[in-house]
N, CA, C and O of each residue as an XYZ file, in Angstrom:
764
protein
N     104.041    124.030     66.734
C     104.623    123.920     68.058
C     105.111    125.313     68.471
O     105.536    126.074     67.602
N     105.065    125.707     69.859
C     105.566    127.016     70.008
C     106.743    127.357     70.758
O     107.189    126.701     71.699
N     107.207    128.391     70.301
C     108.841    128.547     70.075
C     109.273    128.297     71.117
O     110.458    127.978     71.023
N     108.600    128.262     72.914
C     108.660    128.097     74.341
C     109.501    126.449     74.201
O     110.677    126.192     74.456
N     108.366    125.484     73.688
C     108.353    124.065     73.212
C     109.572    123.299     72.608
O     109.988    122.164     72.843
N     110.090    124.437     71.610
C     111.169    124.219     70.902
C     112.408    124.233     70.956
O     113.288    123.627     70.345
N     112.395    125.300     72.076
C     113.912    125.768     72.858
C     113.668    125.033     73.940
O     114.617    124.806     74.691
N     112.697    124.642     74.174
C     112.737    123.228     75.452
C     113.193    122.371     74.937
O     114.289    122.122     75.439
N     112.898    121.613     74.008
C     113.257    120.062     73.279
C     114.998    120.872     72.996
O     115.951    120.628     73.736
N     115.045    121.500     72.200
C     116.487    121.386     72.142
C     116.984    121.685     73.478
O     117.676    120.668     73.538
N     117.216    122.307     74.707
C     117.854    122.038     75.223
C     117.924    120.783     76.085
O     118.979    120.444     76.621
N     116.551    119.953     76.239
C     116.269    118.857     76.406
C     117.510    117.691     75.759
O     117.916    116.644     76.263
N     117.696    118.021     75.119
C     118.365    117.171     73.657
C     120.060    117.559     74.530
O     120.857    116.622     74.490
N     120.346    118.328     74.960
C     121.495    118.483     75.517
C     121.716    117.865     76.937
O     122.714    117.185     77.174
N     120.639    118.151     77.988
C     120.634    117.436     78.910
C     120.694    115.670     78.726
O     121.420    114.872     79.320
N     119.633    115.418     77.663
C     119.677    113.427     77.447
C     121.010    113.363     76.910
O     121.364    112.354     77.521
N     122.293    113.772     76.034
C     123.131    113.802     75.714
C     124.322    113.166     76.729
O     125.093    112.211     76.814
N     123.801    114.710     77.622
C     124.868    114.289     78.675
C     124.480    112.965     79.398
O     125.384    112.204     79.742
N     123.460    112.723     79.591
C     122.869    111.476     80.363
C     123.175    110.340     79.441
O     122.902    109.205     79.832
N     123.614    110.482     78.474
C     123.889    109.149     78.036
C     125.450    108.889     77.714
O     125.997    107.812     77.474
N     125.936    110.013     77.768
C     127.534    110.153     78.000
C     127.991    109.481     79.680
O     128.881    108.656     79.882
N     127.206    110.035     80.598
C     127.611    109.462     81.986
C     127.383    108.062     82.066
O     128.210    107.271     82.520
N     126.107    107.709     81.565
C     126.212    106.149     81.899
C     127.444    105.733     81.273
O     128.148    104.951     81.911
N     127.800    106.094     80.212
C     129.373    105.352     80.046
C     130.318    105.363     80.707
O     131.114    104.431     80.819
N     130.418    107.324     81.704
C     131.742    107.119     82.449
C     131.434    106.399     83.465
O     132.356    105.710     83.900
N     129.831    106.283     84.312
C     129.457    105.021     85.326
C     130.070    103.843     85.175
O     130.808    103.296     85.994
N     129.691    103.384     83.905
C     130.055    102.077     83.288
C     131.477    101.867     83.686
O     131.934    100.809     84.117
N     132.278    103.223     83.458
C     134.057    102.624     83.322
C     134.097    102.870     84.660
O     134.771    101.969     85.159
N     133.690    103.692     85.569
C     133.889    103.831     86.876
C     133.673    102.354     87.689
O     134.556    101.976     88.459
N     132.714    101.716     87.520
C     132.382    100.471     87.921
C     133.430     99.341     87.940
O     133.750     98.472     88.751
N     133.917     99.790     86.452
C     134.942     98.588     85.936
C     136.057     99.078     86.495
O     136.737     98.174     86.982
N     136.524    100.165     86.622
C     137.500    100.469     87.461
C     138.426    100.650     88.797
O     139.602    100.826     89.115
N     136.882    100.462     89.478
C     136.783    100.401     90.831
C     137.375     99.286     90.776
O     138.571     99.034     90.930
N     136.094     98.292     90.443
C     136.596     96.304     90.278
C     138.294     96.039     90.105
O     138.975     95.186     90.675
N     138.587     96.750     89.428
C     139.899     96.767     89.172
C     141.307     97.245     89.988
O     142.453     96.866     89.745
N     140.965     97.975     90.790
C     141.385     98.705     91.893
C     141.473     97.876     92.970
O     142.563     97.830     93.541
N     140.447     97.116     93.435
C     139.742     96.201     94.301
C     140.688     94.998     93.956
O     141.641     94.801     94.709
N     140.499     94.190     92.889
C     141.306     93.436     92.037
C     142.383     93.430     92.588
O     142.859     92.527     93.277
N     142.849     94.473     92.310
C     144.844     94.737     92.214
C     145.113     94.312     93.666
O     145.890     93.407     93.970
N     144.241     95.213     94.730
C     144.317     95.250     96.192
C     144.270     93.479     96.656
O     145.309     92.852     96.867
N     143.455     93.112     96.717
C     143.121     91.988     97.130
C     143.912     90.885     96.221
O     145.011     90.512     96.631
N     143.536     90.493     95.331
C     143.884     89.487     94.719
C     145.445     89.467     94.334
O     145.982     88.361     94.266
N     146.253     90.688     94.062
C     147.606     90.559     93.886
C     148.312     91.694     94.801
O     149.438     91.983     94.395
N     147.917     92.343     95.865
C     148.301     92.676     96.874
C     149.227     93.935     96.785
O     150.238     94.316     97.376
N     148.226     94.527     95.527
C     149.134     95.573     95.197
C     148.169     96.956     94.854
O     147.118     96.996     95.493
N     148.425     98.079     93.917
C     147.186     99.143     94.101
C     147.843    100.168     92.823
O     148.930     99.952     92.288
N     147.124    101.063     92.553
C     147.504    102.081     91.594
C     146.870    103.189     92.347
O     145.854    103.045     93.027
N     147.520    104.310     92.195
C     146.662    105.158     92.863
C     146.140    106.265     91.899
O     145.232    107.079     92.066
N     147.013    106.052     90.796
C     145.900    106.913     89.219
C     144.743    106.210     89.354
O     144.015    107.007     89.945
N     144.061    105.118     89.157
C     143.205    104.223     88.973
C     142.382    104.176     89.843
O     141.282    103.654     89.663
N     142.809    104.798     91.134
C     141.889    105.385     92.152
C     141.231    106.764     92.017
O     140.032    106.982     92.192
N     142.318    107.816     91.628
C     141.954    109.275     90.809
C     140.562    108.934     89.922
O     139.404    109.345     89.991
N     141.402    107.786     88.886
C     140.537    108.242     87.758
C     138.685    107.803     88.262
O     137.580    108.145     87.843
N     138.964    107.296     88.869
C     137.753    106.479     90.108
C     136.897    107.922     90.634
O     135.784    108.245     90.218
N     137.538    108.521     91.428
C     137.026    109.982     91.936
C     136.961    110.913     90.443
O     136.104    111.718     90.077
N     137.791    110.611     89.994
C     137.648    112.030     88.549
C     136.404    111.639     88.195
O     135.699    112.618     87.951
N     135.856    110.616     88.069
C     134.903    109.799     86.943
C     133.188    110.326     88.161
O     132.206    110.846     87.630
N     133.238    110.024     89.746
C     132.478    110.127     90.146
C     132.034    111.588     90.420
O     130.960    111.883     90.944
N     133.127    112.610     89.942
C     133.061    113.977     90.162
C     131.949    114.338     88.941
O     130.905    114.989     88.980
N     132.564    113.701     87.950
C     132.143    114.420     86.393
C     130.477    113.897     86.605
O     129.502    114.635     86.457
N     130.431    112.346     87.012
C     128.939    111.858     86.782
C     127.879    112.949     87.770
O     126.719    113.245     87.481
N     128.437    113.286     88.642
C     127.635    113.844     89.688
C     127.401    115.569     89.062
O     126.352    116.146     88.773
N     128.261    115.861     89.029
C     128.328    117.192     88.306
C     127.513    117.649     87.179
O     126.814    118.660     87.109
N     127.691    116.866     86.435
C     127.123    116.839     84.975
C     125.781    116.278     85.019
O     124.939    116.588     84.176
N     125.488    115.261     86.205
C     124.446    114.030     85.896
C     122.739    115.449     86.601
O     121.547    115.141     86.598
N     123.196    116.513     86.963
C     122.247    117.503     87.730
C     121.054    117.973     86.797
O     119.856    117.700     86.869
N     121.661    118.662     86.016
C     121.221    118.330     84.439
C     120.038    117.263     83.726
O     119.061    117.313     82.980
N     120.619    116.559     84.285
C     119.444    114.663     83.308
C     119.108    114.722     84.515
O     117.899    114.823     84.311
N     119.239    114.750     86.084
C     118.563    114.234     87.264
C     117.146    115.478     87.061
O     115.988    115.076     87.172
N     117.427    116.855     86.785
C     115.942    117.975     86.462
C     115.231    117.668     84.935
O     114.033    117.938     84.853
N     115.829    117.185     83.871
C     115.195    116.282     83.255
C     114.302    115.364     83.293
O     113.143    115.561     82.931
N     114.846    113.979     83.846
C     114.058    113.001     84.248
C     113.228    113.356     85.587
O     112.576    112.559     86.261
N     113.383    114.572     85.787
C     112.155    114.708     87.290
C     112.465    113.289     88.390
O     111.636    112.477     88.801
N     114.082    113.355     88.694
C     114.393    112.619     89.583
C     115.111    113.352     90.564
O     116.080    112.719     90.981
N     114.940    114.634     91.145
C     115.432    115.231     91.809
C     114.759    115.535     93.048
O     113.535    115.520     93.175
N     115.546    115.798     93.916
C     114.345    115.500     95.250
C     113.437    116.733     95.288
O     113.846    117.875     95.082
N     112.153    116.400     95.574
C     111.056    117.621     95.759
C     110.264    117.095     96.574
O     109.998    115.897     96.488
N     109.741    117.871     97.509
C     108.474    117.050     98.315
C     107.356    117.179     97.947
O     106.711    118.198     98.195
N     106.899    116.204     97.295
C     105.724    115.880     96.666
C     104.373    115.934     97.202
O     103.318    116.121     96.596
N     104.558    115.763     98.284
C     103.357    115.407     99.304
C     102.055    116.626     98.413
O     100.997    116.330     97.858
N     102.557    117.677     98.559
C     101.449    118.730     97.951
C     101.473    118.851     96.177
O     100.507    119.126     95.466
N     102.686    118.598     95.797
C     102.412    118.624     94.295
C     102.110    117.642     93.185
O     102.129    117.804     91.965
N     101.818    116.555     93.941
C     101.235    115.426     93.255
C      99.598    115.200     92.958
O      98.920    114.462     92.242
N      99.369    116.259     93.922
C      97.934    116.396     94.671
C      97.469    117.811     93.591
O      96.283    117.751     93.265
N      98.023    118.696     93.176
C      97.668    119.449     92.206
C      96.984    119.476     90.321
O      97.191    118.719     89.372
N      96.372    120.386     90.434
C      96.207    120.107     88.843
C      97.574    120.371     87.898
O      98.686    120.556     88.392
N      97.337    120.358     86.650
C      98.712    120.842     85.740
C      98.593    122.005     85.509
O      99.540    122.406     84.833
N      97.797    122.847     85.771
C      98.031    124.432     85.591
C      98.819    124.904     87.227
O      99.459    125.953     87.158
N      98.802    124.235     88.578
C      98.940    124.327     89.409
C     100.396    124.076     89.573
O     101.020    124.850     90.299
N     101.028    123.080     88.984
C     101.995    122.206     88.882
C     102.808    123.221     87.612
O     103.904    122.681     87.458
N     102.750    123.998     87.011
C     103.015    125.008     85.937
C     103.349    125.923     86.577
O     104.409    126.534     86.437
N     102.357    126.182     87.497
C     103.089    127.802     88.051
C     104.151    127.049     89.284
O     105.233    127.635     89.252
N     104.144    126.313     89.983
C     105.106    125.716     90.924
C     106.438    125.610     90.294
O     107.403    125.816     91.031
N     106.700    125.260     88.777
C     107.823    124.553     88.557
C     108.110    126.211     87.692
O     109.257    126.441     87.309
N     107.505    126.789     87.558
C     107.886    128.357     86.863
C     108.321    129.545     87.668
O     108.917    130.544     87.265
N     107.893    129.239     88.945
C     108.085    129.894     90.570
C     108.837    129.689     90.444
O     109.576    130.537     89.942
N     109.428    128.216     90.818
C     110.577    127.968     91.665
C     111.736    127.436     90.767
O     112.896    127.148     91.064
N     111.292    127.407     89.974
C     113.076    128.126     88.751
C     113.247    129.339     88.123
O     113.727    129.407     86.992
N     112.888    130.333     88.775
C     112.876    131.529     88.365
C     113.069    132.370     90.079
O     113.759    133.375     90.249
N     112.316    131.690     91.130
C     113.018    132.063     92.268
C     114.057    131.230     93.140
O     114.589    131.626     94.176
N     114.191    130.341     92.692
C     115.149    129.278     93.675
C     116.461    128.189     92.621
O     117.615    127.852     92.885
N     115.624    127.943     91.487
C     116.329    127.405     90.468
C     117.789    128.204     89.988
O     118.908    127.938     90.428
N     117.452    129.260     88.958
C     118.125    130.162     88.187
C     119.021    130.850     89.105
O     120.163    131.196     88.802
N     118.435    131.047     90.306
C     119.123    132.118     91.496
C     120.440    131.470     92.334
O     121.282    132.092     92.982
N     120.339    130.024     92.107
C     121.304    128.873     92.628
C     122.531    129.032     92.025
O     123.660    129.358     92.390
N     121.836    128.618     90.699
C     123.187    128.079     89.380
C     124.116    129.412     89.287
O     125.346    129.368     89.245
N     122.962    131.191     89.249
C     124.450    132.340     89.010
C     125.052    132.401     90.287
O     126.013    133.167     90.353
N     124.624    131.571     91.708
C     125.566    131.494     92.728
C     126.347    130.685     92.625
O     127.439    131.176     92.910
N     126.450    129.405     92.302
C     127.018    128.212     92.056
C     128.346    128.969     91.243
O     129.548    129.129     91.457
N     127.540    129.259     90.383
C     128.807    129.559     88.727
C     129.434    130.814     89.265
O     130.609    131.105     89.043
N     128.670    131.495     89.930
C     130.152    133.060     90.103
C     130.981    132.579     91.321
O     132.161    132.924     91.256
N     130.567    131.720     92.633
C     131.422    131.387     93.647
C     132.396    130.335     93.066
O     133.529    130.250     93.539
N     132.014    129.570     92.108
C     133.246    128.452     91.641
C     134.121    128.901     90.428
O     134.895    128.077     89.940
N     134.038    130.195     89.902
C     134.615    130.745     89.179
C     136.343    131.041     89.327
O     137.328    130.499     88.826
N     136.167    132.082     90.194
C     137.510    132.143     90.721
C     138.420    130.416     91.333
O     139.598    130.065     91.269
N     137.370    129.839     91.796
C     138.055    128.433     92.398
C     138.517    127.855     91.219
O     139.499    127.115     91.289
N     137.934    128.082     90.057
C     138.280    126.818     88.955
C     139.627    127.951     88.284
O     140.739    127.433     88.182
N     139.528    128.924     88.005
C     140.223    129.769     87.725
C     141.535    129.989     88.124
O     142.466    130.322     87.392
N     141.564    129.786     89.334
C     143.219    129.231     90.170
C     143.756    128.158     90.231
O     144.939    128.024     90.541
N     142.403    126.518     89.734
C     143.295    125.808     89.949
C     144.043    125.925     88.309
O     145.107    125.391     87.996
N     143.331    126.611     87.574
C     143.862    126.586     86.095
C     145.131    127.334     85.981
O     146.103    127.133     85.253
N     144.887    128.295     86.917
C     146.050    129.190     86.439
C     147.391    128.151     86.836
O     148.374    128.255     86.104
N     147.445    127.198     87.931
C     148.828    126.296     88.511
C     149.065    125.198     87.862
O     150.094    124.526     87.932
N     147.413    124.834     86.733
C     147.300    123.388     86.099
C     147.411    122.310     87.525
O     148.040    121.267     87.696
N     146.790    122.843     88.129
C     146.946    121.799     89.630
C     146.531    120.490     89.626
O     145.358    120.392     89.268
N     147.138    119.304     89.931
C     146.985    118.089     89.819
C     147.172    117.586     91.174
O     147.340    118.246     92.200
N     147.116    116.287     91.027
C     147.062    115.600     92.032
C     147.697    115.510     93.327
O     148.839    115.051     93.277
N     147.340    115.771     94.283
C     148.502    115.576     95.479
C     149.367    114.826     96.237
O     150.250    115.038     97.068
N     148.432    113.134     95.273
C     149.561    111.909     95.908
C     150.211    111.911     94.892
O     149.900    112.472     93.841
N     151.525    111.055     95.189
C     152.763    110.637     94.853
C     151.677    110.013     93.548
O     150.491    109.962     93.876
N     152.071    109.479     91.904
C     151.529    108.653     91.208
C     150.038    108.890     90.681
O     149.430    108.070     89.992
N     149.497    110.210     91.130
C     148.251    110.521     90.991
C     148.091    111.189     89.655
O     149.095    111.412     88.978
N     146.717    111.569     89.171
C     146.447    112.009     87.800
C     146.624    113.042     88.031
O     146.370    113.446     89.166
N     147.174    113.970     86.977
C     147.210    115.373     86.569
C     145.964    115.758     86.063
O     145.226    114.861     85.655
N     145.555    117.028     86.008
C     144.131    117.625     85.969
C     143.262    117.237     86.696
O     142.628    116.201     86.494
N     143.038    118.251     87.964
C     142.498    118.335     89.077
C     141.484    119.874     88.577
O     140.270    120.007     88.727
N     142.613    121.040     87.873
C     141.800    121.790     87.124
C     140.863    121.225     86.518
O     139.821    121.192     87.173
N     140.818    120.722     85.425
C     139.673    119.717     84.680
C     138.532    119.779     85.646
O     137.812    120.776     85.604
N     138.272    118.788     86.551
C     137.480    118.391     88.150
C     137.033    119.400     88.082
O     135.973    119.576     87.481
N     137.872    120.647     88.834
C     137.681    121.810     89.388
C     136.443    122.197     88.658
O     135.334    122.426     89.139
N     136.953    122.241     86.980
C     135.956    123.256     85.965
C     134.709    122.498     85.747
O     134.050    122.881     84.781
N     134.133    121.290     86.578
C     133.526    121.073     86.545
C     131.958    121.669     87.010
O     130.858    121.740     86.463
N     132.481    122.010     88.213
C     131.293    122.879     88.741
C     130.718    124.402     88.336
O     129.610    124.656     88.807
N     131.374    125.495     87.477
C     130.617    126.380     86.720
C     129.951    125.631     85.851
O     128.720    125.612     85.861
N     130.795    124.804     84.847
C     129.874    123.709     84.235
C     128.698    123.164     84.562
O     127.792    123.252     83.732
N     128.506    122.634     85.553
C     127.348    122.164     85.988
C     126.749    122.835     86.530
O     125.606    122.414     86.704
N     127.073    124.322     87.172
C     125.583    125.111     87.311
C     124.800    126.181     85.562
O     123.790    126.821     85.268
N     126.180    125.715     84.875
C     125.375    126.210     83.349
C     124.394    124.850     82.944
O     123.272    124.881     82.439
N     125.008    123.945     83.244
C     123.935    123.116     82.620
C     122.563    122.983     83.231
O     121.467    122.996     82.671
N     122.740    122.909     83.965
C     121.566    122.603     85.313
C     120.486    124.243     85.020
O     119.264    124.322     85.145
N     121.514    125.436     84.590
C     120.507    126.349     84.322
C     120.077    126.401     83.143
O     118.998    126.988     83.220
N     120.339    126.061     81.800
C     119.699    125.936     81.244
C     119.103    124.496     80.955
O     118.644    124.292     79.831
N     119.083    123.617     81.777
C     117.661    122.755     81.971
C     116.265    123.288     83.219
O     115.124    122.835     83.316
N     116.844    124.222     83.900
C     116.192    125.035     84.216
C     115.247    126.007     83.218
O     114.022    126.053     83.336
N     115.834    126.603     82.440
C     115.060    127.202     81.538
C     114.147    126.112     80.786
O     112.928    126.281     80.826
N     114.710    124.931     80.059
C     113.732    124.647     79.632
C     112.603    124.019     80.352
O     111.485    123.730     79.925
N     113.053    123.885     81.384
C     111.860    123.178     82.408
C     110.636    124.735     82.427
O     109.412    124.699     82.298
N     111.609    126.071     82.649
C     110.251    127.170     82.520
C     109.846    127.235     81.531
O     108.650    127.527     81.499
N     110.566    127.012     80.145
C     109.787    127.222     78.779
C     108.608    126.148     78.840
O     107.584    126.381     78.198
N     108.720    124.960     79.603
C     107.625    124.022     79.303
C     106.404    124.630     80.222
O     105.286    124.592     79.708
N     106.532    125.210     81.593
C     105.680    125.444     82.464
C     105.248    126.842     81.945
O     104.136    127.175     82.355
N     105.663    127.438     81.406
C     105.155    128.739     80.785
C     104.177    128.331     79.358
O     103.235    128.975     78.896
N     104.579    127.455     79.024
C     103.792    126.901     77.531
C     102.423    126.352     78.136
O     101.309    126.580     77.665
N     102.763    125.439     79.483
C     101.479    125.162     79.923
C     100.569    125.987     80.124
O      99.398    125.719     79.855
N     101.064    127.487     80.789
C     100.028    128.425     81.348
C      99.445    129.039     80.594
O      98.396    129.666     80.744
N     100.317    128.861     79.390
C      99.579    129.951     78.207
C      98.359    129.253     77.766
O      97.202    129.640     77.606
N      98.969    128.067     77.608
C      97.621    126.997     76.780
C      96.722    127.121     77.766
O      95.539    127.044     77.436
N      96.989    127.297     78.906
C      95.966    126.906     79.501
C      95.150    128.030     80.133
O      94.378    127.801     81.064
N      95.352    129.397     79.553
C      95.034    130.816     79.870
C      94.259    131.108     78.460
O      93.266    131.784     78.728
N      94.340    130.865     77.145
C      93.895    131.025     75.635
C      92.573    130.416     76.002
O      92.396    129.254     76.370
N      91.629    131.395     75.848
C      90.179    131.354     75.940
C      89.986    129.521     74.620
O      90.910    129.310     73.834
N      88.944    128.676     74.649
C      89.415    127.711     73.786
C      88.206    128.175     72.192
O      87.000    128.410     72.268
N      88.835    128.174     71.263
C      88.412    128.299     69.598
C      87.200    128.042     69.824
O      86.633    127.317     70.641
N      86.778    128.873     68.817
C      84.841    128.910     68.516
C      84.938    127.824     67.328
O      85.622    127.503     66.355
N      83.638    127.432     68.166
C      83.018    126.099     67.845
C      82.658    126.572     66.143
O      82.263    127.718     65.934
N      82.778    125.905     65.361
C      81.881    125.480     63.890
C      81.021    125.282     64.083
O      80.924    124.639     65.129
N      79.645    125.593     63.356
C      78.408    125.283     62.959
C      78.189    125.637     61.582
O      78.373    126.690     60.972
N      77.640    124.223     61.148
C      77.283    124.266     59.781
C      75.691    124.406     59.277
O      74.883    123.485     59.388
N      75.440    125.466     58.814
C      73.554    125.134     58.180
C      73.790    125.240     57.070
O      74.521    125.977     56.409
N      72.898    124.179     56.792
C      72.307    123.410     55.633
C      71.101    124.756     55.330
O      70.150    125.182     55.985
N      71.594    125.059     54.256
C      70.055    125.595     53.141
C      69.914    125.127     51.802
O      70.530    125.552     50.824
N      69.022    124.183     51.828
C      68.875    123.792     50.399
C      70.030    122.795     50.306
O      70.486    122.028     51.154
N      70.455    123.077     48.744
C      71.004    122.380     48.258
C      72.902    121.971     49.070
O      73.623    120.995     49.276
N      72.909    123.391     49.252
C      74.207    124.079     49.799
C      74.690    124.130     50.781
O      74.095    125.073     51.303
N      75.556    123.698     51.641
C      75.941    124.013     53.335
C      76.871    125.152     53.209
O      77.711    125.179     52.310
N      76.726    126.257     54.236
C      77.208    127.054     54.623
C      77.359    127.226     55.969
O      76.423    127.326     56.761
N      78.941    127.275     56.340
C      79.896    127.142     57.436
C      79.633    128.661     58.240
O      79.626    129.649     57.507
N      79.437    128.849     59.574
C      79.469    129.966     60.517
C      80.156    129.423     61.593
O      80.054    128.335     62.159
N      80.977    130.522     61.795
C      81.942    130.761     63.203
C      81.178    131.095     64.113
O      80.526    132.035     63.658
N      80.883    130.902     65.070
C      80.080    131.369     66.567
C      80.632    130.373     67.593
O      81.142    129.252     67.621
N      80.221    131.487     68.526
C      80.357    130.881     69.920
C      79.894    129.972     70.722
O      80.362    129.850     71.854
């Protein structure tokens, strides 16, 4: 396997990680909401941490989930022309455009939310209603986070489209031919 391949699967292995970490905070987000809803309606009352942790939970899934969404190739692209391509075609498209539009995002993403996450850390800034969750920093540091992750599933998305081009640029192995003399076969390399 080649080393392009390898540093793909492992970082692959980090992106499904996180994707299977979010369906859990989905999971509690769901149940939490219900619960929120619950309190409101049925006993006419409310929490407003339980609403936080509601938004904290939909911050992290969204943030983090960017990552497994360029993974699973569920991210929006208009297909109309690249469905219609071959896979050497479809190689240089997805090697283009994370190397000109991909990679070029995430060091904007990550140096403009730097300083933002950075101040709310420096105050430990929390919540602004009365009863609300503390660590809003947390939230905050979400987004350098998620343009590191998102870039290196970027990379491995180019390590895979670069592996394609190569394979598919390597003139293909000379054929075997075997002659028979006599008793004996003897193997020749040719073209």
């Amino acid at each position: 396997m080649s080393p392009l391949l390898t540093c793909a699967r492992g970082l692959d292995r980090l992106a499904g990680g996180a994707g299977r970490l979010l369906a859990w905070f989905t999971l509690a987000m769901v149940l939490l909401q219900s619960a929120v809803v619950l309190l409101r309606y049925a006993f006419n009352g409310g929490s407003v941490a339980l609403q936080d942790s509601v938004v904290y939970l939909h911050g992290a899934a969204l943030m983090l989930g960017l990552a497994y969404a360029l993974q699973c190739d569920a991210h929006v692209r208009v297909d109309v022309f690249y469905r219609r391509m071959g896979e050497r075609a479809r190689a240089w498209v997805d090697a283009v455009g994370t190397l000109v539009f991909l990679l070029p995002l995430c060091a904007f993403i990550a140096a403009g939310s730097w300083q933002f996450a950075a101040s709310s850390w420096s105050v430990y800034e929390s919540s602004g209603s009365a009863g609300g969750l503390p660590g809003i920093f947390l939230l905050k540091s979400l987004i350098p986070l998620a343009a590191l992750t998102l870039a290196l599933q970027g990379i491995a998305q180019l390590c895979r489209a670069l592996a394609r081009l190569m394979r598919a640029e390597q003139p293909p192995a000379p054929a075997r031919q075997v002659r028979a003399s006599g008793a004996e076969a003897v193997e020749e390399v040719g073209a």
